[in-house]
C-alpha positions in Angstrom: 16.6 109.2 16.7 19.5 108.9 13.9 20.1 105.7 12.9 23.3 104.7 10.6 23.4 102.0 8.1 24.9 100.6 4.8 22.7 99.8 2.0 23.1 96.7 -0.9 24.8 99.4 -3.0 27.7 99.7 -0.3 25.5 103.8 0.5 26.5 105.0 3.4 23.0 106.4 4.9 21.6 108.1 8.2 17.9 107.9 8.9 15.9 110.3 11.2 12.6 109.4 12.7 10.7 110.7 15.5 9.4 108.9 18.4 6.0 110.7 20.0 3.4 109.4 22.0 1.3 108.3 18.8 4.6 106.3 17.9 7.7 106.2 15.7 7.5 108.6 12.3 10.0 108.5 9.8 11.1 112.1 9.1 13.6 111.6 6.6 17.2 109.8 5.0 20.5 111.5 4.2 22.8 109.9 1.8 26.2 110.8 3.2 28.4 108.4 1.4 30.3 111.2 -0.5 31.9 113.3 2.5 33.7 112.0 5.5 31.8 111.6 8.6 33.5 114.2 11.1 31.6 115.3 14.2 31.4 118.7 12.6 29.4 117.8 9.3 27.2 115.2 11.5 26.7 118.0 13.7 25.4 120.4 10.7 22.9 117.9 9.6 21.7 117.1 13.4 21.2 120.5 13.8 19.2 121.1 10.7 16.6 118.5 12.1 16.6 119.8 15.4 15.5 123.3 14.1 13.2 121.4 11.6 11.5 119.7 14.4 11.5 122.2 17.1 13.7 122.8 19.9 10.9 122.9 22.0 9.2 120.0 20.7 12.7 117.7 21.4 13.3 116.2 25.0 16.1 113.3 24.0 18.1 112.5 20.9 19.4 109.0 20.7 22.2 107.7 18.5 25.0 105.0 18.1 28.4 104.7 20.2 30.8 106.1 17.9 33.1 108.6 18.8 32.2 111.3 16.1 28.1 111.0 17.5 29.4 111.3 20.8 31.2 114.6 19.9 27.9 115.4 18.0 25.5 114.8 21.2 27.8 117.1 23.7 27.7 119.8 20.5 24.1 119.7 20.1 23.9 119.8 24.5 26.0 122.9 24.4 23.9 125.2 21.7 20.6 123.7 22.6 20.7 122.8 27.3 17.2 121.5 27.1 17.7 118.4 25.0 19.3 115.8 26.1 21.7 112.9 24.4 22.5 109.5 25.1 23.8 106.6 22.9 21.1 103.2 22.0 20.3 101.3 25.0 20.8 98.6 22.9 24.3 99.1 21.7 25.2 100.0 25.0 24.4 97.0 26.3 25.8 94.7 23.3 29.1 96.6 23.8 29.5 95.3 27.6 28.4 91.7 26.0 31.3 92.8 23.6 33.6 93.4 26.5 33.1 90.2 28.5 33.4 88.4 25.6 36.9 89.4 25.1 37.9 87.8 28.4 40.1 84.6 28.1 37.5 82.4 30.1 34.6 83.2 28.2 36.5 83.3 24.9 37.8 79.2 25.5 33.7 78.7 26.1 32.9 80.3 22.7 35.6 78.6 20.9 34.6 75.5 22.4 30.7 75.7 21.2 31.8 77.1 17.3 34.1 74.0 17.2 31.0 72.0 18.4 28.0 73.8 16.3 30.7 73.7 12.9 31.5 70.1 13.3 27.5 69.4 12.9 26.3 71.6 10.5 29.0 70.8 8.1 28.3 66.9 8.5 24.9 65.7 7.5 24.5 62.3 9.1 25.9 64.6 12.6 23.2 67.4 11.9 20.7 64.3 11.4 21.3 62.9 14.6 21.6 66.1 16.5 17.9 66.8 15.1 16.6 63.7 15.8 18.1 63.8 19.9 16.8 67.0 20.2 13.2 66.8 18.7 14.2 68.6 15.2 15.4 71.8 17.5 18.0 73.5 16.5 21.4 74.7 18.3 22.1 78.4 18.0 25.6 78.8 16.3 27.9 81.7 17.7 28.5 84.3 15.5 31.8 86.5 15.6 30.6 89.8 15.2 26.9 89.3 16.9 28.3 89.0 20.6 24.6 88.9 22.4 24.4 85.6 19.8 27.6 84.0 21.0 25.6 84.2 24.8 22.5 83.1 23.5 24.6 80.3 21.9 25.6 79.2 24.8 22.5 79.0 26.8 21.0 76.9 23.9 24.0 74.6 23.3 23.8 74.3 27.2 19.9 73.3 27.2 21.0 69.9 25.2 24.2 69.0 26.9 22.6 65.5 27.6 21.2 65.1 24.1 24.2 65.6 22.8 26.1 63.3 24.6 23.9 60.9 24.1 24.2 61.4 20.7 28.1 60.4 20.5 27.6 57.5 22.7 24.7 56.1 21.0 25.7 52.5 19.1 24.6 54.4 15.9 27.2 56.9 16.3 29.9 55.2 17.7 29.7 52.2 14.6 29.5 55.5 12.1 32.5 56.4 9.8 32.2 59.7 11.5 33.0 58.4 15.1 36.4 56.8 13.5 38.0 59.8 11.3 40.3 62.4 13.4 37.8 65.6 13.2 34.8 63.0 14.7 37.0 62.1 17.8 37.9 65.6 18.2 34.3 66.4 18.2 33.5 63.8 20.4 36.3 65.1 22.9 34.3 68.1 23.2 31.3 67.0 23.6 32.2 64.8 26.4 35.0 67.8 28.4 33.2 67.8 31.5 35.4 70.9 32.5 34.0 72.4 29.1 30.1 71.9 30.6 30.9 73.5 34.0 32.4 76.8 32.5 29.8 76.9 30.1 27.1 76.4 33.0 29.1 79.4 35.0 28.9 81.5 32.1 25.4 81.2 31.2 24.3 82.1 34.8 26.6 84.8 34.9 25.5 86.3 31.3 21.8 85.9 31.3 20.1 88.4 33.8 22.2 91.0 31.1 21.1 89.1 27.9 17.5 89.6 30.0 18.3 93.3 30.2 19.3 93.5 26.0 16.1 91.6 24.9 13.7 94.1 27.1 15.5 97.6 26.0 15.8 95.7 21.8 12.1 95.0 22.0 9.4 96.9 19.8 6.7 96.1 22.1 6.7 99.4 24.3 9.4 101.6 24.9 11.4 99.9 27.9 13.5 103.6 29.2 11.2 103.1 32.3 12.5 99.9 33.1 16.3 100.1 32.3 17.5 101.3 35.8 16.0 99.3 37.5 16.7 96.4 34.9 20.3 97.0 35.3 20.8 96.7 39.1 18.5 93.7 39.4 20.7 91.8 36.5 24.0 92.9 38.5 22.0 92.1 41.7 21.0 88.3 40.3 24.9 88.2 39.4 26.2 89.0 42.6 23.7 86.3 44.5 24.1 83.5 41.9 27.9 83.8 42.9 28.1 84.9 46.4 31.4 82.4 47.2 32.7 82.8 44.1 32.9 86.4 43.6 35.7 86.9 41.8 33.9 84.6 39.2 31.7 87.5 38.9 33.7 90.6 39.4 34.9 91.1 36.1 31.9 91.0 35.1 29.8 93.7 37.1 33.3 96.0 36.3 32.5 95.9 32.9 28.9 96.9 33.5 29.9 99.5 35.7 32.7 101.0 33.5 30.0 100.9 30.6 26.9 102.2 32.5 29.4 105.1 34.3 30.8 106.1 31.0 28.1 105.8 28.3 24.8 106.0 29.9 22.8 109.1 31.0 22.1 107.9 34.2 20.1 111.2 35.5 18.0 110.1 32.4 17.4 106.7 33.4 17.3 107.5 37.2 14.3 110.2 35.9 12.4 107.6 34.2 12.8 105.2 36.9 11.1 107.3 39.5 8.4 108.3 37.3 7.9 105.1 36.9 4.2 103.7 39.0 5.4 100.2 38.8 8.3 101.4 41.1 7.2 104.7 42.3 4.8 102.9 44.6 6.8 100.1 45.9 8.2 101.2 49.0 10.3 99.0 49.4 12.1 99.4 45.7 12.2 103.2 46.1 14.3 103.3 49.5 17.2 101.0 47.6 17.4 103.7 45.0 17.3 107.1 46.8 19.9 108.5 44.8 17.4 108.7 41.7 15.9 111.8 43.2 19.2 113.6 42.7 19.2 112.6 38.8 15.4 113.7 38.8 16.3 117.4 40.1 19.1 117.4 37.3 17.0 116.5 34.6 14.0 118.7 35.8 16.7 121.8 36.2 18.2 121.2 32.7 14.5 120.7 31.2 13.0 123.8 32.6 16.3 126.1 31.7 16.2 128.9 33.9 12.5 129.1 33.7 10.9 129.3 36.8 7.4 129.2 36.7 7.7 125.8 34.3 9.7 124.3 37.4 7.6 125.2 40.1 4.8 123.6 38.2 6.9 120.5 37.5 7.6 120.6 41.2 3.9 120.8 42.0 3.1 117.8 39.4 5.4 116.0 41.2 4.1 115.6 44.7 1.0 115.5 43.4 2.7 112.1 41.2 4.7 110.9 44.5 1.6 111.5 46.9 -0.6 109.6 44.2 -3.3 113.0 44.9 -5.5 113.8 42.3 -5.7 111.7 39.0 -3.3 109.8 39.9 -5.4 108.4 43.2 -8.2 107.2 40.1 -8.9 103.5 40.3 -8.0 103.3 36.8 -4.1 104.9 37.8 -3.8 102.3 40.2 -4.8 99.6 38.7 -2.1 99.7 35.7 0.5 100.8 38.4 2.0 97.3 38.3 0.6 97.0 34.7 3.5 94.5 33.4 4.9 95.0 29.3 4.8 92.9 27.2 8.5 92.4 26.9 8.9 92.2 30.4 7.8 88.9 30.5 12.0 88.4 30.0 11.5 89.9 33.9 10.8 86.4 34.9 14.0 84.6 36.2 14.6 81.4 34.0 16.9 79.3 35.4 20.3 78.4 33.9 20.4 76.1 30.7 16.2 76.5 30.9 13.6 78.2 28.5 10.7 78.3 31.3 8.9 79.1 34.5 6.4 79.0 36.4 4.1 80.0 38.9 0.9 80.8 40.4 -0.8 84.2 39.5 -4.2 84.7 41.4 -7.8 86.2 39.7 -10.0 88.4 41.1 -11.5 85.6 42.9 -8.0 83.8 45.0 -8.3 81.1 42.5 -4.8 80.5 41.8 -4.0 80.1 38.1 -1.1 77.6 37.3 0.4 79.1 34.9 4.0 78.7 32.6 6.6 81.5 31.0 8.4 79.8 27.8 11.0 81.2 25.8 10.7 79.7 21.9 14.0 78.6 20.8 13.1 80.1 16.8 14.1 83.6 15.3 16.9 86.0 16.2 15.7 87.1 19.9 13.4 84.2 20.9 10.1 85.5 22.2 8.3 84.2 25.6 4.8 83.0 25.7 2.5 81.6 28.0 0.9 78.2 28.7 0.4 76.2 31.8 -3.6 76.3 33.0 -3.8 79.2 30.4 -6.4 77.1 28.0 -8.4 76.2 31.1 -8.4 79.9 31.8 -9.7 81.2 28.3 -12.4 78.9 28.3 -13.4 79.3 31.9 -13.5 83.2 31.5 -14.5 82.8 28.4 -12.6 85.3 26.6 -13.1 86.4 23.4 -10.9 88.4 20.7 -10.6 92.0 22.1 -10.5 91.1 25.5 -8.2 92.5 27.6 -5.4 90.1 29.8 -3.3 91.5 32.6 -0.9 90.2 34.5 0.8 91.9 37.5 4.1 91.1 39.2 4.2 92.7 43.1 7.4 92.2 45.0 6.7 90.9 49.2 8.5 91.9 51.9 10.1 88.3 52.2 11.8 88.8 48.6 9.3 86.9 46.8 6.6 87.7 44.0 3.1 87.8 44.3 1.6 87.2 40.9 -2.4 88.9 39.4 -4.3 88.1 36.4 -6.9 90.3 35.5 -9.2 89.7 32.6 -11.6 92.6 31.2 -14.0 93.4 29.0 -14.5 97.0 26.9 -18.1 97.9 27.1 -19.2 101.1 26.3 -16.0 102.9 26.1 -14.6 101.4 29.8 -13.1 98.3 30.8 -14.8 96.0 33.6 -13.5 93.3 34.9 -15.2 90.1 33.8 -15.0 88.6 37.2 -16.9 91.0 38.9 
C-alpha cells in the first residue's frame, strides 16, 4: 500500500507498508519533494519495493486516484501479470460523494445547512440555545473539501429539525436582540423553509446506504474487501426501493456510482472476494443474484496462477472443495463463523432516515429472544455504533466476564427479512464453548 501525504514542513512524502495476515507493517517512507511526480519516477520507486518485497509474495497493490498512480498501477500490471492494482476503496467512494455533491440539488441543501451551522457557531447566545434544545449535542458543520462530512452534516442537522425550530420560536429567542437584527431573521427563514427540510430529508435517504458503504471500507476494525460488492449493490439496491416513484430523484445518483464503480474499481477483484466470502458463499439466495462473480473469479484465478497449470488446477480443486463446504470447511467451527458479523458491519444495519438507531430481536442458543438496540454516537469524525437495549440484562444473565467472546449473526429469510443470533462463549483450554450449552 503507498500512501501520499504532506508533512508540517510543506514535505512531500509517500509511505509503503505491508498488509499480511499478521497485520499492517510499515516498510518504509520516501521523501519525494525535490522531483516532480511523473508516472515514470513513481513507477521506479514502486518497482524497487515490489522487487524488495517479492513478486511472489505480492497479490494487490493499492494506491490513491490520481492520474500519474493510475499510469503507475497499469505499468507495474504489464511487467509484473500476477499482481494486481486498484485505487483506495475509500477514495473511491468519497470521490462519487464528491460527484453528487456537485449536483445543483444537493449543492442548494449544503449551502442551506453551512448558512445554518455558521449563523450558530459564530453567535454565542444561538450556540447556547442550540446546546441546551439539543441536550449539549452538537450539529456537524459541512466542510468544503470533506464531501462524506457535508452528508453526514446533513443527516445530523436533519436529526434536530424540531429542536431547532423550536429554538427560534421559543419566547426566549424571539424577545432576543438576535431574533431582531437582519442576519437573525435570515437565520430564522431557514430554519423554518419547509421546502428546505423536505430536500434535505430526500437527500439523506438517498446518500446514506453510500455513507454506510464509506464507513465499513474507512474502518480499521477488519479489512472490509469481502464485503464491498456486495456492500455496493445493497446501498444502490436500498436507493432504488426508498424511491421507487420517484426514480428520477434517484437516478443521478446510481449513474454516478455506476460511472465510478465501472471506471475505477477492479471489480473481478471485488467479485473474487465476494464469492470467497462464507457469509455469502452459503446463502443461496444471495449467490443466484450475483452469478456474474464467477466470471471475475476465473479472471482473477487465470491472472494469479500465470500460465502455471498445476497451481490452477489446485486452485480449482480448493475451490469446490470451498463451494461444496467438503473437508475443513464442513468443521463445526467453519460453519459457525460463516455468518460471523465484523465489527464494522454493524453500519450493515439499516438506520432510518434523520435516525442514529435500531433495533431488533437477536435469539440465544436457547430461542430466548434478546431485545436488543444498534446506536450510532454523534462524537468524533466517523461516529461509531454500539449496542444497548436488553444488552445489560444479558451480561449479567450470562454472566460474562472480560475475555469472553460475543457473536452476533445476521441471516437473510426467504421473505426479505433478517433473522438475528447471539452467541456467547467461553475459551477454555485452548477452544471456545458456548456458555449456553
Amino acid at each position: 500500500m503507498a500512501d501520499g501525504w504532506t508533512d508540517q514542513k510543506r514535505r512531500t512524502l509517500i509511505n509503503f507498508l505491508v498488509y499480511c495476515p499478521k497485520g499492517t507493517v510499515f516498510l518504509k517512507t520516501v521523501d519525494v519533494s525535490d522531483v516532480s511526480k511523473t508516472a515514470r519516477l513513481l513507477y521506479q520507486l514502486f518497482r524497487e519495493v515490489v522487487l524488495y518485497v517479492g513478486v511472489e509474495n505480492i497479490v494487490h497493490m493499492v494506491t490513491d486516484n490520481a492520474a500519474n498512480y493510475v499510469a503507475v498501477g497499469r505499468l507495474l500490471m504489464e511487467e509484473f501479470p500476477s499482481i494486481f492494482w486498484s485505487p483506495c476503496t475509500a477514495h473511491c467512494i468519497n470521490l462519487i460523494l464528491q460527484d453528487i455533491g456537485k449536483l445543483q440539488s444537493v449543492c442548494c441543501v449544503v449551502k442551506h445547512v453551512y448558512g445554518i451551522t455558521k449563523y450558530i457557531y459564530n453567535h454565542c447566545y444561538p450556540l447556547y440555545l442550540m446546546r441546551k434544545f439539543t441536550g449539549g449535542k452538537e450539529i456537524l458543520r459541512p466542510a468544503p473539501t470533506r464531501f462524506a462530512t457535508n452528508f453526514i452534516a446533513l443527516q445530523s442537522i436533519l436529526a434536530y429539525k424540531d429542536e431547532l425550530r423550536a429554538m427560534v420560536t421559543f419566547r426566549k429567542w424571539v424577545s432576543s436582540a438576535y431574533a431582531k437584527d437582519i442576519k437573525g431573521k435570515k437565520f430564522v427563514e431557514s430554519v423554518l423553509d419547509s421546502l428546505f427540510w423536505e430536500e434535505c430529508a430526500v437527500i439523506v435517504r438517498m446518500s446514506e446506504p453510500l455513507v454506510r458503504v464509506l464507513r465499513l471500507v474507512d474502518g480499521d476494525d477488519r479489512p472490509s474487501m469481502g464485503y464491498l460488492y456486495d456492500a455496493i449493490h445493497h446501498a444502490k439496491e436500498e436507493m432504488m426501493r426508498r424511491f421507487q416513484k420517484r426514480k428520477s430523484r434517484v437516478k443521478p445518483f446510481i449513474d454516478i456510482i455506476n460511472n465510478r464503480w465501472d471506471g475505477q474499481f477492479c471489480r473481478s477483484l471485488y467479485a473474487t472476494a465476494f464469492w470467497l466470502n462464507p457469509r455469502f458463499q452459503y446463502d443461496a439466495n444471495i449467490m443466484d443474484k450475483h452469478m456474474s462473480t464467477i466470471s471475475g473469479l476465473l479472471d482473477v484465478l487465470e491472472k494469479y496462477a500465470h500460465g502455471n497449470l498445476p497451481l490452477q488446477s489446485k486452485i480449482t480443486g480448493e475451490m469446490k472443495f470451498f463451494r461444496n463446504a467438503e473437508h475443513d470447511f464442513d468443521q463445526a467451527s467453519a460453519i459457525n463463523n460463516r455468518t460471523l458479523m465484523p465489527p464494522e458491519s454493524l453500519w450493515a444495519f439499516s438506520l432510518p432516515a434523520g435516525q442514529n438507531s435500531v433495533e431488533f430481536d437477536a435469539f440465544d442458543m436457547l430461542g430466548q429472544p434478546w431485545r436488543l438496540k444498534i446506536s450510532v454516537r454523534n462524537e468524533g469524525k466517523y461516529p461509531k455504533p454500539w449496542i444497548s437495549g436488553q444488552w445489560g440484562i444479558y451480561v449479567l444473565q450470562k454472566r460474562l466476564r472480560q475475555g469472553d467472546r460475543v457473536t452476533l449473526t445476521m441471516h437473510d429469510q426467504e421473505n426479505g427479512a433478517n433473522n438475528y443470533r447471539i452467541i456467547a462463549e467461553r475459551k477454555h483450554f485452548g477452544f471456545w464453548y458456548s456458555i449456553d450449552q
